[in-house]
C-alpha positions in Angstrom: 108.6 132.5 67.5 107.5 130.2 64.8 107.1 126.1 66.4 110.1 125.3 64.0 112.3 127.6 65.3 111.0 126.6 68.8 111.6 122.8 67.8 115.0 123.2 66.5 116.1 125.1 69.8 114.5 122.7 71.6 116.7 120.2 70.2 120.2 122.2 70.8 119.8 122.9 74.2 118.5 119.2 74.5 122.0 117.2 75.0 120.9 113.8 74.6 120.1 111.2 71.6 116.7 109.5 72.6 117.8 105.9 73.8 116.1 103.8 70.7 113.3 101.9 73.1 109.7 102.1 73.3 107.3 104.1 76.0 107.9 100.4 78.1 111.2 101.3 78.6 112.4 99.7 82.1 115.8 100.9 84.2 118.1 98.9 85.2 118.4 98.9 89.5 121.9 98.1 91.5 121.4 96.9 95.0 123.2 99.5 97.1 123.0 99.4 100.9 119.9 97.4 100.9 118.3 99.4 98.7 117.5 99.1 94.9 119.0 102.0 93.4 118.8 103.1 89.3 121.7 102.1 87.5 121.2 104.4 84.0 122.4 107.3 82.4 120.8 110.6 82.7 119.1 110.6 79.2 117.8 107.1 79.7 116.4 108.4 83.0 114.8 111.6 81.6 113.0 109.7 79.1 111.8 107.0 81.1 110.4 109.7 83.5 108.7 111.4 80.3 107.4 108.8 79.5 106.0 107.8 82.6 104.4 111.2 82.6 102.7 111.1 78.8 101.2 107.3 79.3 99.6 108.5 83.0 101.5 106.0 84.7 101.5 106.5 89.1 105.3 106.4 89.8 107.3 108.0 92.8 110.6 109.3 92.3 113.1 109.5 95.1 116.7 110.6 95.7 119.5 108.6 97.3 122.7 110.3 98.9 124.5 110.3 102.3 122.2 112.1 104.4 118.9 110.1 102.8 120.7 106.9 104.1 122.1 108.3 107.3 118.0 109.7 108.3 116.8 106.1 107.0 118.7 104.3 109.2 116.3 106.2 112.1 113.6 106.4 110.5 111.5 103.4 109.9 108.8 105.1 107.5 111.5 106.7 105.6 112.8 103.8 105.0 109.6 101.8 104.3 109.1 104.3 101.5 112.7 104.2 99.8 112.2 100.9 99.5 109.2 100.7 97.5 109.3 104.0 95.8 109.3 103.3 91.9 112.8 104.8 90.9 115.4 105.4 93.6 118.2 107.7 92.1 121.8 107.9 93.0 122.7 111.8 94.2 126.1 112.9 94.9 129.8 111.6 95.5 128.8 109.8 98.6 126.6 107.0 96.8 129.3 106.5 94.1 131.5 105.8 97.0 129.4 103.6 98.8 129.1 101.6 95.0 133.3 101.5 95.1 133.5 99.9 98.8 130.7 97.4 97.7 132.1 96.5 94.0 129.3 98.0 92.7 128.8 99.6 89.3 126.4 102.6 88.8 125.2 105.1 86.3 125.3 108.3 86.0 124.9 111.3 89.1 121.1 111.7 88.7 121.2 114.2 91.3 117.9 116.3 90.9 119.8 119.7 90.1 121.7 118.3 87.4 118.3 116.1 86.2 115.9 119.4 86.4 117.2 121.1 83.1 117.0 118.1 81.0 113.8 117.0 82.1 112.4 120.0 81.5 113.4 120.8 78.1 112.2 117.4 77.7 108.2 117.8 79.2 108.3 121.4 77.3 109.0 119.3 74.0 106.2 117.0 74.6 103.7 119.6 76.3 103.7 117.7 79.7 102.5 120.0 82.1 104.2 120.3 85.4 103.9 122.1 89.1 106.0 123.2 91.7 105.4 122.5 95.4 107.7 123.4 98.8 110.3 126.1 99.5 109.8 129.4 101.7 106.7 131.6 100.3 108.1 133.1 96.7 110.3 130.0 96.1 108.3 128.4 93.9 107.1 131.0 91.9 110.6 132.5 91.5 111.8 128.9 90.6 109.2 128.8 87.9 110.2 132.3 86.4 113.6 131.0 86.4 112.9 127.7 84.7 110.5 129.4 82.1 113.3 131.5 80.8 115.8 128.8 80.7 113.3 126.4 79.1 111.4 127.6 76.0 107.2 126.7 76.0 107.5 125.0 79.4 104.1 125.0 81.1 104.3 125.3 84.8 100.7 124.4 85.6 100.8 125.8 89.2 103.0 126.9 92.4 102.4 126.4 96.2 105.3 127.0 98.7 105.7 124.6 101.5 104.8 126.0 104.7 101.1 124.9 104.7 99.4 123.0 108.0 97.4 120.1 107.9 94.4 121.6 107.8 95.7 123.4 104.3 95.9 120.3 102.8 93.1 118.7 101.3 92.9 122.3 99.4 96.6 122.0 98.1 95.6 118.7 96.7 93.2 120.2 95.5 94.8 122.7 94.1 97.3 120.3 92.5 94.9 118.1 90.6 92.7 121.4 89.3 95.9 122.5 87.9 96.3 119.4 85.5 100.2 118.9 86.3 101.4 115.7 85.0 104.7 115.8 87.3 104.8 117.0 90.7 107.8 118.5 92.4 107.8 118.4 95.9 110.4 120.4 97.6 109.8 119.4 101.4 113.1 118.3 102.8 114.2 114.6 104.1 112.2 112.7 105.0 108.9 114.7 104.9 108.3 115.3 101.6 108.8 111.5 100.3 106.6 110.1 103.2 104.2 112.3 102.4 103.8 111.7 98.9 103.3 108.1 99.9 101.0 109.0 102.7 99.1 111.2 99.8 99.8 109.6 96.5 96.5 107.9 95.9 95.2 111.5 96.2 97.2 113.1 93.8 96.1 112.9 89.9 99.8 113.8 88.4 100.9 110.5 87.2 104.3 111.5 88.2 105.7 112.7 91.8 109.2 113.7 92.1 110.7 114.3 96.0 113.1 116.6 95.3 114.6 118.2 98.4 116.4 122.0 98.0 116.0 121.8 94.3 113.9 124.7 94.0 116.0 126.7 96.2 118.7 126.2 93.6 116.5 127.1 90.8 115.1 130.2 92.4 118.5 131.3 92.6 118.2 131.3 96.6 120.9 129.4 96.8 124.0 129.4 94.3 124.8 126.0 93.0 128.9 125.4 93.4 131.6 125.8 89.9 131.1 123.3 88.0 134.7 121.8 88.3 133.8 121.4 91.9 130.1 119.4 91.0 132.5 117.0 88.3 135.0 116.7 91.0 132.2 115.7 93.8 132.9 118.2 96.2 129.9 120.4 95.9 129.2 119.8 99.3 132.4 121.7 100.6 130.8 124.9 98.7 127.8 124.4 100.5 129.0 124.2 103.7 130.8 127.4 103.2 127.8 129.1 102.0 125.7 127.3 105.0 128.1 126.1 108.1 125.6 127.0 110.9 122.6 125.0 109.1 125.2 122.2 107.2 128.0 121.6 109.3 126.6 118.3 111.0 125.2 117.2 107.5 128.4 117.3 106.1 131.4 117.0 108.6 129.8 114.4 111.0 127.1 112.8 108.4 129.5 112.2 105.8 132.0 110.2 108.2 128.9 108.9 109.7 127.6 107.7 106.5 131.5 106.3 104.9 132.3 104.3 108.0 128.2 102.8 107.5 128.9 102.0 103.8 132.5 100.5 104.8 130.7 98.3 107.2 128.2 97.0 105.3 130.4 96.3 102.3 132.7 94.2 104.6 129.8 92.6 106.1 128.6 91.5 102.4 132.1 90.3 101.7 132.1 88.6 104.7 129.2 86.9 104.3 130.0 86.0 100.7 133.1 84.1 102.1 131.5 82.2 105.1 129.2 81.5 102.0 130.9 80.4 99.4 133.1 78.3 102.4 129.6 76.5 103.5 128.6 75.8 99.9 132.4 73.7 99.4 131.8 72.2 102.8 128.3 70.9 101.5 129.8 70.1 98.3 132.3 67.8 99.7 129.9 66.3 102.4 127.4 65.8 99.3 130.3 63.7 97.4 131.5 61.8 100.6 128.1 60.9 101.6 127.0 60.1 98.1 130.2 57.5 97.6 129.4 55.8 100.5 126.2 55.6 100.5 126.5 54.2 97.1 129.2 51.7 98.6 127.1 50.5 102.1 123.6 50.5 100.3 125.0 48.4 97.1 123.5 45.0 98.5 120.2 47.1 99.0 120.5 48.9 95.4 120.9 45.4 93.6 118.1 43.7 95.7 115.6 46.5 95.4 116.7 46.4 91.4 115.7 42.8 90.7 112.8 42.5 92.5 111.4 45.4 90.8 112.3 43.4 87.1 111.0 40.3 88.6 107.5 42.1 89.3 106.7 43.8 86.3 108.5 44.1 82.5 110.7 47.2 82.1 114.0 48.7 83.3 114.7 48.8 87.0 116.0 52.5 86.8 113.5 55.5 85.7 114.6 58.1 84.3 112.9 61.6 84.3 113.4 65.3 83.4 113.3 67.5 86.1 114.4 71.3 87.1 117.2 72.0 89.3 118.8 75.3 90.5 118.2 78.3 88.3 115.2 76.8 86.1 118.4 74.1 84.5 116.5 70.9 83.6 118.4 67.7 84.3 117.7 64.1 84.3 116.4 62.4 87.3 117.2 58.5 88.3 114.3 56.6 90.6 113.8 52.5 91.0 110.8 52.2 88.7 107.8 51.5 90.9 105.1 51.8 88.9 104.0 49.7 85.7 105.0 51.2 82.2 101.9 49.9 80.8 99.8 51.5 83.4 97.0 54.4 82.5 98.5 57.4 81.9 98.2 60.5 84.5 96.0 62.8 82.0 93.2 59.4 82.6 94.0 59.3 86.2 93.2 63.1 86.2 89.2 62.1 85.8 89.2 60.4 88.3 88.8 61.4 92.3 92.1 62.2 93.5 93.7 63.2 96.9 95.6 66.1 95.6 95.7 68.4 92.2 96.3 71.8 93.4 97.0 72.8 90.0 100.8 72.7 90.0 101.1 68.8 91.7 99.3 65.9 91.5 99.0 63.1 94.0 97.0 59.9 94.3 97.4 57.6 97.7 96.2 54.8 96.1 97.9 54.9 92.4 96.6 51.7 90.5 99.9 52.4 89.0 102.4 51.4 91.2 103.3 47.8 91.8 103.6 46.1 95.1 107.4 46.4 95.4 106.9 49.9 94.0 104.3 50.7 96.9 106.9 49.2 99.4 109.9 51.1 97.9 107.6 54.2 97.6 106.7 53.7 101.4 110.3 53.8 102.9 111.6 56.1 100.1 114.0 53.2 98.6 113.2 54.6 94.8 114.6 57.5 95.7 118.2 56.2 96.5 119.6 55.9 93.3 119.8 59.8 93.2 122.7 59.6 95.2 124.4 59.3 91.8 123.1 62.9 91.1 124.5 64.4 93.9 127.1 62.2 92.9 127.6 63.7 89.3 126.4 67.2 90.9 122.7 68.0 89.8 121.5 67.4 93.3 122.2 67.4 97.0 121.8 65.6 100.0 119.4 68.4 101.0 117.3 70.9 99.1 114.2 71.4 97.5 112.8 68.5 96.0 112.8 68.7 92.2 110.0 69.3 90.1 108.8 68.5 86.7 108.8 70.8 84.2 105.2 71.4 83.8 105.0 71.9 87.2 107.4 74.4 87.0 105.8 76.3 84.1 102.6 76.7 86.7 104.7 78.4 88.9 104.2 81.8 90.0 106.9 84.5 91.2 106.9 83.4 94.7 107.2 79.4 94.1 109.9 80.4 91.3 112.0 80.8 94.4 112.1 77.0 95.1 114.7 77.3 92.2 117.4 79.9 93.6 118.9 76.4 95.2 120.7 73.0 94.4 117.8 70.6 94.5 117.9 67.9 97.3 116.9 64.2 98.4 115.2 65.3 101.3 114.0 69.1 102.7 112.3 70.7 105.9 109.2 69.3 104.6 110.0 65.5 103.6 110.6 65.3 107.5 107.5 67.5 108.7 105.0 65.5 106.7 105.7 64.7 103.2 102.9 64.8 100.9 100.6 65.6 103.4 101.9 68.8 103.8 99.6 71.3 101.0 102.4 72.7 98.0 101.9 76.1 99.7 103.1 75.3 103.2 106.3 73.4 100.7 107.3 76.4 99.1 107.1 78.4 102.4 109.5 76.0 103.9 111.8 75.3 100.8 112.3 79.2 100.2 112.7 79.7 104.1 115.4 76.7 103.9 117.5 78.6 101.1 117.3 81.7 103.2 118.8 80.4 105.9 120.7 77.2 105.2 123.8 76.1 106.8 126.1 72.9 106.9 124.3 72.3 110.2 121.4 72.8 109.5 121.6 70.4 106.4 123.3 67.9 109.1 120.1 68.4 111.2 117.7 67.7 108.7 119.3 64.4 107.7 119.2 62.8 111.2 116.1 63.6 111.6 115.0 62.1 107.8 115.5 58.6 108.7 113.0 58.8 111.6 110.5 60.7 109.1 111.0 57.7 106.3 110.5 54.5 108.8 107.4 56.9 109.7 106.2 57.0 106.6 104.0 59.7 107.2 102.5 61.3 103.8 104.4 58.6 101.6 102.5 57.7 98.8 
């Protein structure tokens, strides 16, 4: 057959338009049960695994239906491995069910039967070798047959069937890599075959390493897939418990209920904990605002005193104001009593000097020939930083929180210290009581990112006793 005719069959049996982006493509993930599972339709998902397979790139491939979550839940490798595998994909009724209870939205069924044919018209199209591993002896190479005749030009590299020992494989490794297979299906049942393509992946040259469970049974023609109105209807599972009952009977009848009532609880524990959440974030809200108001009303002879004396020291306003970043990366404008001279050298000069702290994202001097002698007092017993009640007043801050940084601190951040910002910055934090700026920015993020973890109205209520003690302290002020 001439590679025109070949190309133009190719393209009929092919039912998908190639999503218009680039070999970088990236899916889109829904977290599902805990776990991060593709959201994407099944020609995004072909192409993305194609193209994993043409540029060489390592990536593991899992699937993701009721009995995958009911053996993860005893199986603590399993689960390690679901959770970092590079794709998870959603397989049968029982995860789109689990997406409904949750108020989830997913893509398409990318159950591997339904995925095999268009993936591999799709690696015969771009030449991408592939090999077949697991199943009873003859499996595999009747699955290849089979996929050969439904697939025009597709190059199965190699076959192995499953039932190797230990000691078989370093030579079916072996055998694997020789072959020069680009994508590796691995037909070794839940859990084995995805822990071991973890345990083994840094072994295996094929860039790409499908776990695909009975799929090669199905392709063999071993075992006959269910009518299709009964696979669009999500009920395939009935047919295969009346083709299997003595060997599916408690995957289906008791892990399916097993595996509904789970999903059921877990949504309603989400929900649940999205009320009690949203409830603790109004009951912070309104202690923010009462505690702002009066504080603003006790502390006004304070506020007026601390503002003259700072004009009466030194030329300038009395308030500073300063950009800063609050929740989400959302800059916002800070207000401080001025305690440092606005004629002063600037912190680029101060930078040549010795200094007690420049850990590349702050900088810190104790003895600042900037600040003036009410500003070293006000610094001291953390008076400048009162007038910020006005922006938990107004909203931009909160009693308690991460303290909030500048923006070219922020842009120094990396991925981990980016989580300082999933919270309403505060006046005071775990760390403004446990040592201030003596404690290194590390140890801050650790505690910031463990206070938004875990915060709680009490918790904020605890940390704000104890900050008076820390500010008369004044342990790491400077």
């Amino acid at each position: 057959m001439q590679t025109a005719q070949i190309h133009t069959l190719a393209q009929q049996r092919h039912p998908f338009k190639r999503p218009s982006v680039g070999p970088d493509r990236r899916l889109e993930y829904q977290k599902l049960l805990g776990y991060d599972v593709v959201k994407a339709g099944m020609a995004e998902t072909v192409y993305w695994i194609a193209d994993r397979a043409q540029s060489r790139t390592p990536t593991q491939i899992a699937f993701f239906n009721a009995h995958c979550a009911n053996v993860a839940r005893n199986d603590w490798r399993y689960r390690d491995t679901l959770e970092n595998v590079d794709a998870l994909l959603p397989d049968g009724s029982g995860v789109s069910l689990a997406a409904k209870l949750d108020g989830k939205v997913l893509g398409d069924n990318l159950n591997g039967t339904d995925l095999f044919g268009p993936l591999c018209r799709c690696l015969a199209f771009r030449k991408i070798p592939i090999f077949f591993l697991g199943g009873a002896p003859g499996v595999a190479e009747d699955a290849a047959k089979n996929a050969i005749a439904d697939c025009i030009n597709l190059n199965v590299a190699g076959t192995q069937h499953g039932f190797f020992s230990p000691r078989e494989e370093d030579a079916i490794i072996d055998q694997i890599n020789a072959s020069g297979a680009r994508v590796l299906f691995v037909a070794l049942g839940v859990p084995s075959q995805d822990v071991w393509i973890a345990r083994v992946r840094h072994r295996i040259h094929a860039p790409v390493v499908l776990g695909v469970g009975g799929l090669l049974d199905f392709v063999s023609g071993r075992i006959p897939r269910a009518p299709e109105w009964m696979r669009k209807s999500g009920t395939e599972w009935m047919y295969r418990l009346k083709c299997e009952p003595r060997r599916m009977w408690q995957r289906y009848l008791v892990g399916n209920v097993t595996f509904t009532l789970n999903a059921a609880k877990y949504a309603l524990g989400r929900r649940r904990r999205k009320i009690v959440g949203a409830l603790d974030r109004a009951a912070a809200r309104m202690m923010d605002i009462g505690a702002s108001l009066a504080g603003i009303l006790c502390l006004s002879p304070l506020l007026i005193g601390t503002a003259l004396a700072v004009r009466l020291e030194s030329k300038g306003p009395a308030i500073y104001r300063q950009t800063r970043i609050g929740e989400g990366g959302k800059p916002f404008e800070i207000f401080k009593f001025r305690s440092m001279r606005i004629d002063g050298p600037t912190q680029a000069q101060l930078s040549q000097q010795k200094h007690d702290r420049d850990d590349g994202v702050t900088f810190k001097l104790k003895r600042d020939p900037r600040i003036t002698r009410v500003g070293s007092f006000i610094r001291k017993f953390s008076i400048d930083e009162l007038p910020q009640l006005w922006n938990v007043l107004k909203g931009d801050m909160s009693l308690v929180g991460p303290r909030p940084a500048l923006p070219a601190e922020v842009e120094k951040y990396s991925k981990v210290e980016r989580r300082r910002l999933r919270g309403k910055p505060g006046i005071t934090c775990f760390w403004q009581i446990m040592g201030r700026a003596d404690l290194p920015f590390d140890r801050q993020v650790v505690l910031d990112v463990a206070y938004l973890q875990k915060r709680t109205v009490w918790m904020d209520i605890a940390i704000l006793v104890r900050t008076p003690i820390a500010v008369l302290t004044a342990r790491g002020a400077y």
